[in-house]
Backbone bond lengths (Angstrom), bond angles and torsions (degrees), N, CA, C in turn:
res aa  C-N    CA-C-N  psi(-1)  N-CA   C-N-CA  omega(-1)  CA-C   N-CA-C  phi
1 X - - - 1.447 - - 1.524 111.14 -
2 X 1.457 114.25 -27.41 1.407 111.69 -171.34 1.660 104.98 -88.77
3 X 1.038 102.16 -20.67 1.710 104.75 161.08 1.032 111.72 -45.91
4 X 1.344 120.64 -84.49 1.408 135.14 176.93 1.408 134.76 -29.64
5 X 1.619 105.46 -44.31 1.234 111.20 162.57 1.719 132.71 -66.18
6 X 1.721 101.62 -16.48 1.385 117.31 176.90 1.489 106.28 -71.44
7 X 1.198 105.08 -66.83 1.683 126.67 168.41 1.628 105.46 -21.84
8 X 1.667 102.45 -70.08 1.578 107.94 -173.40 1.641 109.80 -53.90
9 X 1.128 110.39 -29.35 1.634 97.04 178.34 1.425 107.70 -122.08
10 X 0.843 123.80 53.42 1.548 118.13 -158.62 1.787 105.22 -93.85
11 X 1.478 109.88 -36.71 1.691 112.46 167.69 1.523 116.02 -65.56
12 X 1.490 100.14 -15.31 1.553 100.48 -177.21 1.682 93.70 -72.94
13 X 1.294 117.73 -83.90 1.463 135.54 -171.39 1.721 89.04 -33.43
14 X 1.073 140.45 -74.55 1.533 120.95 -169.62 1.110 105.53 -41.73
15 X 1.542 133.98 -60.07 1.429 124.04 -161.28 1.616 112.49 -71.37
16 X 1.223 123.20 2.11 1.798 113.59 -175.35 1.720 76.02 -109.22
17 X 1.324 134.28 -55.49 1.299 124.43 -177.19 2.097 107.61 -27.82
18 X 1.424 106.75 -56.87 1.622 115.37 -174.14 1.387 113.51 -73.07
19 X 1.448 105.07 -14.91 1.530 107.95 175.02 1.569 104.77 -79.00
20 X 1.559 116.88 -44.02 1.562 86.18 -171.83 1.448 96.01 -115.72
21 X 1.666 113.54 44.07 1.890 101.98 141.73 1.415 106.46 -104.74
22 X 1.065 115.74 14.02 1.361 138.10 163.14 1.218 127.38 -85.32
23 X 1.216 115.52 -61.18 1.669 108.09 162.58 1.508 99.63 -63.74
24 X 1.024 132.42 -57.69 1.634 120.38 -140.58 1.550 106.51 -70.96
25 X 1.341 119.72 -14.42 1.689 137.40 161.94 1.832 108.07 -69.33
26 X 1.703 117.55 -48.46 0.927 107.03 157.76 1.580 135.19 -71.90
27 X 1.042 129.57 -2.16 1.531 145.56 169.00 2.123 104.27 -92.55
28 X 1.615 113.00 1.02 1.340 98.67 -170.02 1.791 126.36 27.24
29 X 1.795 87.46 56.85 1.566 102.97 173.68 1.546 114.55 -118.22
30 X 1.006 132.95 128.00 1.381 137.54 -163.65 1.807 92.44 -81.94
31 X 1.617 116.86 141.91 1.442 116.98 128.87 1.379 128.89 8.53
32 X 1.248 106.22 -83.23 1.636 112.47 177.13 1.480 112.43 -59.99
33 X 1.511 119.49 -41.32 1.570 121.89 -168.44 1.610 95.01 -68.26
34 X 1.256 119.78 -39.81 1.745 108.69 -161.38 1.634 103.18 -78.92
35 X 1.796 108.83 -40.12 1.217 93.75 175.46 1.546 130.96 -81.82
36 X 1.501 135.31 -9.65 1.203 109.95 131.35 1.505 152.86 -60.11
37 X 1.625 109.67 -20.88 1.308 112.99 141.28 1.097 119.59 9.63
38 X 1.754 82.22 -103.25 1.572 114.93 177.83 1.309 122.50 -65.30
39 X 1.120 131.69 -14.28 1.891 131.30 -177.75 1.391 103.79 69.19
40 X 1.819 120.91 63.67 1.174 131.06 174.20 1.228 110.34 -141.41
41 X 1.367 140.94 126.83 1.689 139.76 158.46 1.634 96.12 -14.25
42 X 1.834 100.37 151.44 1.219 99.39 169.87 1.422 100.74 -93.98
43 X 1.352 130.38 -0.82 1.392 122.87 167.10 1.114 114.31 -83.45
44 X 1.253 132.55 -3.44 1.554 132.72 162.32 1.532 99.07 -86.73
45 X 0.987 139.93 -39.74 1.474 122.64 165.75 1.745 123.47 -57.95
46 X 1.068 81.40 -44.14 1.853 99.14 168.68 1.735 105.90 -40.36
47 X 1.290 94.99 -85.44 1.605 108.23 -178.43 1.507 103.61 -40.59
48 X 0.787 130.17 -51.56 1.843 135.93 -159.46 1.837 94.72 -69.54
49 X 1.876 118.23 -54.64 1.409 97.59 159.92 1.468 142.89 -67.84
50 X 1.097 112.76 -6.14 1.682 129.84 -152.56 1.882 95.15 -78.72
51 X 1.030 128.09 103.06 0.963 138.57 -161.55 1.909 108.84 -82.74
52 X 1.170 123.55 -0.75 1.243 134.61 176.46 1.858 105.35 -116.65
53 X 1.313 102.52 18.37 1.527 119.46 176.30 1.638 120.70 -118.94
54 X 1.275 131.09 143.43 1.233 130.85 152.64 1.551 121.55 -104.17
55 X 1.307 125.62 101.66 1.467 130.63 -162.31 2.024 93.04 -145.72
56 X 1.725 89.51 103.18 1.346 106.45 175.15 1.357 119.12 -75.40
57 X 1.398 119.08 142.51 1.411 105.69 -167.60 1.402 109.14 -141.78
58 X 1.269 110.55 162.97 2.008 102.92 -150.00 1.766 82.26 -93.87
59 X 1.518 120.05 168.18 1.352 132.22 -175.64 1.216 84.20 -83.63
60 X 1.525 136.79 -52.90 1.954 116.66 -178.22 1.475 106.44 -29.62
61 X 1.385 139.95 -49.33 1.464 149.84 -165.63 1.237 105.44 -74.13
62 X 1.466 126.68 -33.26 1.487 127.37 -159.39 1.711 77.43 -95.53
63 X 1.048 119.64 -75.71 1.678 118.59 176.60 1.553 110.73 -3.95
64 X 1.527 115.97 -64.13 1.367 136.58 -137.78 1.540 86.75 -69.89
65 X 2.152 98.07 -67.79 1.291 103.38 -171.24 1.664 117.76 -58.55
66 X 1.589 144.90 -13.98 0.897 167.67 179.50 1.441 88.79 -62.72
67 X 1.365 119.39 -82.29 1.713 111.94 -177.07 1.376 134.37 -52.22
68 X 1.432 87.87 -43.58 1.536 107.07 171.58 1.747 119.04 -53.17
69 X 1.127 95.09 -34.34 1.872 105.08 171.09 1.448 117.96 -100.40
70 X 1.550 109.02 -6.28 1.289 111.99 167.43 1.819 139.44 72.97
71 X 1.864 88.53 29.22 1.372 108.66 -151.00 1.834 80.57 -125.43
72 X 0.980 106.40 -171.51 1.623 137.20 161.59 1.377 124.03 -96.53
73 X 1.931 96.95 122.01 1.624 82.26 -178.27 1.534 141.54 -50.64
74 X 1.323 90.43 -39.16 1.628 93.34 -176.34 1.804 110.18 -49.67
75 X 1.365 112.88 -18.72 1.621 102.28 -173.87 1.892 104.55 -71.35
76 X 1.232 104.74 -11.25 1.812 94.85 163.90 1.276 110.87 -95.82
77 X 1.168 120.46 30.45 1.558 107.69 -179.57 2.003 105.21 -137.30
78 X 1.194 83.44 20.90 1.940 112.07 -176.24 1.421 95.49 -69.40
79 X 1.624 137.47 88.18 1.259 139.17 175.52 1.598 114.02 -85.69
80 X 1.399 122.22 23.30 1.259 115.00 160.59 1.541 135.52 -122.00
């Protein structure tokens, strides 16, 4: 089932993944800087941008990284 659910949204999770390696490139914040930020592996940030990946991620995280870059969440959730 958890397959499936990856699958079913799986263009979603890439595109919020490119949204905030996108901001965090526009904020000139490294990997490591955002994920201590937030108090997350920088390989959990990794995976979450890695655009040949599906790595679901809780809105607490989108929240975190949202402040941490100092923007509004909804700008990672920009599907066009």
């Amino acid at each position: 089932m958890e397959n499936n659910f990856k699958n079913k949204h799986r263009d979603k999770y890439i595109k919020i993944g490119l949204n905030i390696s996108l901001q965090r490139k526009l904020k000139n914040m490294t990997q490591v800087e955002l994920s201590e930020a937030i108090n997350i592996s920088r390989t959990h940030i990794s995976n979450i941008e890695a655009p040949n990946m599906v790595t679901p991620v809780s809105l607490e995280v989108i929240f975190d990284i949202a402040d941490a870059l100092d923007i509004q969440p909804e700008i990672l959730f920009k599907m066009d």
